[in-house]
C-alpha positions in Angstrom: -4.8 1.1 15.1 -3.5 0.2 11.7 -5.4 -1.6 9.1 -3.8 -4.9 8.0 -4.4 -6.8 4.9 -2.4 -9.9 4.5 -3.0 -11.8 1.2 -1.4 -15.7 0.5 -2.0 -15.0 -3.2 -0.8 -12.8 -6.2 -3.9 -13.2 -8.5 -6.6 -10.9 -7.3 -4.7 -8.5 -5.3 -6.4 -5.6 -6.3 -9.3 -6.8 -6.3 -8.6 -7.9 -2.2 -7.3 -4.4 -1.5 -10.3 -2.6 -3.0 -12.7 -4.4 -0.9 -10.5 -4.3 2.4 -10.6 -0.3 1.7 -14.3 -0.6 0.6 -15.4 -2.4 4.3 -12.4 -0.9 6.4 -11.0 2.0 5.0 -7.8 3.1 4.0 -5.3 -0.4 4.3 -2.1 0.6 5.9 -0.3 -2.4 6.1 -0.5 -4.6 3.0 1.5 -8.4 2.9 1.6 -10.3 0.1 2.9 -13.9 1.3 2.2 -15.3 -2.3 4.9 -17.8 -2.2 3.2 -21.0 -3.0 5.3 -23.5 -1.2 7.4 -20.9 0.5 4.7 -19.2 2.6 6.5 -20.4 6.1 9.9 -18.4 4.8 7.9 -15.2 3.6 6.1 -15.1 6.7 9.6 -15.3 8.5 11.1 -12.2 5.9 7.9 -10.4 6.1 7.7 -10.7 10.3 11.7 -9.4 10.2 11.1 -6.6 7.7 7.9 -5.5 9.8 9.7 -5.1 13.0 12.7 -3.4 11.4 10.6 -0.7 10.2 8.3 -0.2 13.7 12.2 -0.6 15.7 13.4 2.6 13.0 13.5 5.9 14.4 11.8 7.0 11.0 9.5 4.4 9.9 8.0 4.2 6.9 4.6 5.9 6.1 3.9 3.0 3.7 5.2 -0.1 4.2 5.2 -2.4 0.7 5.7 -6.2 1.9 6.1 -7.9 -1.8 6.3 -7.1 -5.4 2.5 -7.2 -5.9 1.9 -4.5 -3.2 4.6 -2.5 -4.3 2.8 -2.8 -7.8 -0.3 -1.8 -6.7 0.6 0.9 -4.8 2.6 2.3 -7.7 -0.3 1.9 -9.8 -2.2 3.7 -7.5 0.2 6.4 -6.7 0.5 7.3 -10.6 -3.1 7.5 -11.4 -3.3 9.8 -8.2 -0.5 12.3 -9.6 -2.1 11.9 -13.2 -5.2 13.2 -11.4 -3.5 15.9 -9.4 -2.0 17.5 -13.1 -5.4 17.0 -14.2 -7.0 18.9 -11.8 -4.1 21.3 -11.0 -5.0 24.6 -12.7 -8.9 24.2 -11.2 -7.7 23.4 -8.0 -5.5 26.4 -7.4 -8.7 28.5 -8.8 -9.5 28.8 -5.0 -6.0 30.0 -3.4 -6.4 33.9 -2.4 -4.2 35.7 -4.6 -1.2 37.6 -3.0 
């Protein structure tokens, strides 16, 4: 069952995402409705962009509902590859050689 985190506000994002992961794990579904005044009509888009992706034959892996969650996740993403190159050459000290 997929992990949902659905935030109404911009400020503190990260901060709300690291303590959904923190108590539930890894958050697969992440809306930001941050539209202050707009939240009925971003509920609407967000509700129509979720069931286009689960009615795609190849739904996303990561669905990004918002700038905010697409910035954190980029974030993310980019210190993850910064620590992949990091870690490269020790990593591969394990493969079997051929």
């Amino acid at each position: 069952m997929p992990t949902w985190l659905i935030t109404y506000r911009s400020i503190g994002l990260g901060h709300a995402l690291a303590q959904a992961e923190a108590r539930f794990g890894a958050v697969d579904v992440l809306v930001n409705n941050a539209g202050h005044g707009y939240r009925a009509a971003a509920a609407e888009a967000a509700a129509e962009v979720i069931v286009k992706a689960v009615e795609d034959p190849a739904p996303p892996h990561l669905l990004l509902l918002g700038s905010d969650a697409i910035e954190v996740a980029s974030d993310t993403l980019d210190a993850d590859r910064a620590t992949l190159k990091a870690w490269k050459a020790t990593n591969l000290t394990i493969d079997f050689p051929n």
